[in-house]
C-alpha positions in Angstrom: 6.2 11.8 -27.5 8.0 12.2 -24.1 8.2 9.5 -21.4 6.0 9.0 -18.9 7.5 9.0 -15.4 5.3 7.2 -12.5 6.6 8.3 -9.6 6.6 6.4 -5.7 6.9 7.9 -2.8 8.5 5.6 0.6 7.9 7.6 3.7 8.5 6.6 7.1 10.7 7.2 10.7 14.3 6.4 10.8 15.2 2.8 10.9 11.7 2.1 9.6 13.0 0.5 6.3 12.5 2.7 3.1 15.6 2.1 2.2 15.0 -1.9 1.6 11.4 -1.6 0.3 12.7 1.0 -2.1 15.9 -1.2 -3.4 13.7 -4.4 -3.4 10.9 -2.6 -5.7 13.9 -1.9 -8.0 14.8 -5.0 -8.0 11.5 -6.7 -9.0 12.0 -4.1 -11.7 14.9 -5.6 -12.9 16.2 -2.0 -12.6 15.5 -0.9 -15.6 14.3 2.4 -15.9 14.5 3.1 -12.2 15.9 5.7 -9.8 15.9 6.2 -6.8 16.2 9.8 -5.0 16.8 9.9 -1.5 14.9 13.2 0.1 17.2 13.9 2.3 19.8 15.0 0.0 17.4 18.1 -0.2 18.2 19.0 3.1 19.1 22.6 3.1 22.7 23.8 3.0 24.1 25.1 6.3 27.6 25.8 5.5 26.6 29.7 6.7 25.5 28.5 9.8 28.8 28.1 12.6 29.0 23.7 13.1 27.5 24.0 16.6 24.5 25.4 15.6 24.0 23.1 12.4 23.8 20.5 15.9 20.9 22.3 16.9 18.5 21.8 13.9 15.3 20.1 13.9 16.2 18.1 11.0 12.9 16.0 11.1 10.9 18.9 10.7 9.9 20.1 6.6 11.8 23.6 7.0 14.7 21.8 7.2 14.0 20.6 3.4 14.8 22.8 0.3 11.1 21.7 -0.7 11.3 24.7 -4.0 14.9 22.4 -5.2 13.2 19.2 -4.6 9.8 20.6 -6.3 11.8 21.5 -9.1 13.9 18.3 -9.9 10.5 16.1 -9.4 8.9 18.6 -12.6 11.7 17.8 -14.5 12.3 14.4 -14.0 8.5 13.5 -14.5 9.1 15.9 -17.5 11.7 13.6 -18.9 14.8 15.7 -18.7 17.8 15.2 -16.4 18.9 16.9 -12.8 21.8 16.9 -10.8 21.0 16.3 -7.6 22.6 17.3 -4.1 25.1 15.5 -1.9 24.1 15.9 1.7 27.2 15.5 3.8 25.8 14.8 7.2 28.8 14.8 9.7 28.8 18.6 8.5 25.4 19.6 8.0 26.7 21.1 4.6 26.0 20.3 0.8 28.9 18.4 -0.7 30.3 19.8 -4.1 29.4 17.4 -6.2 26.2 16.3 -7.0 24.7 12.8 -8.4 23.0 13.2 -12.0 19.7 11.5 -12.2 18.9 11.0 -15.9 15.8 10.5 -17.1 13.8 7.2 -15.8 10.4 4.7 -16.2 10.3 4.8 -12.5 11.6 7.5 -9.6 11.3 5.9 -6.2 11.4 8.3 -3.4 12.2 7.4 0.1 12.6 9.3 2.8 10.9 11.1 6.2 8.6 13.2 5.0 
């Protein structure tokens, strides 16, 4: 029988504290079992783009999200099974190389914008 995943969802502006409310939740959790997945690591990869117009991207807006990657890494971590998630590199705009595995989990908290 596969583990159950109950999954949270922080959303908010910038500065608005997701962060905190997401790190104290884990905390009353003891942290066991939890992650937590940060949505803006799905941010889309724009290392084709030149840097100056990376700078001119709407990056609040959802088509700045790769929302079919993210879809896909929530189905399988509510499934049970491990992903390896992006790096977003913000000073570039660009995907970093590695990536952060997310292994299975009780709990996935995630906080971000949208």
């Amino acid at each position: 029988m596969k583990k159950q995943c109950t999954i949270i969802g922080i959303t908010g502006g910038s500065g608005s504290g997701k962060t905190t409310v997401a790190k104290r939740i884990t905390r009353k959790l003891n942290h066991k079992g939890v992650q937590i997945l940060n949505h803006d690591a799905y941010y889309l990869d724009r290392s084709s783009m030149p840097p100056e117009d990376r700078e001119t991207i709407n990056y609040d807006h959802p088509d700045a999200f790769d929302r079919q990657l993210s879809h896909l890494h929530l189905k399988e971590l509510s499934s049970g099974r491990s992903v390896d998630c992006p790096i977003y590199d913000y000073a570039t705009h660009t995907r970093k190389k590695e990536t952060m595995h997310v292994g299975p989990c009780r709990v996935l908290i995630i906080e971000g914008i949208l």
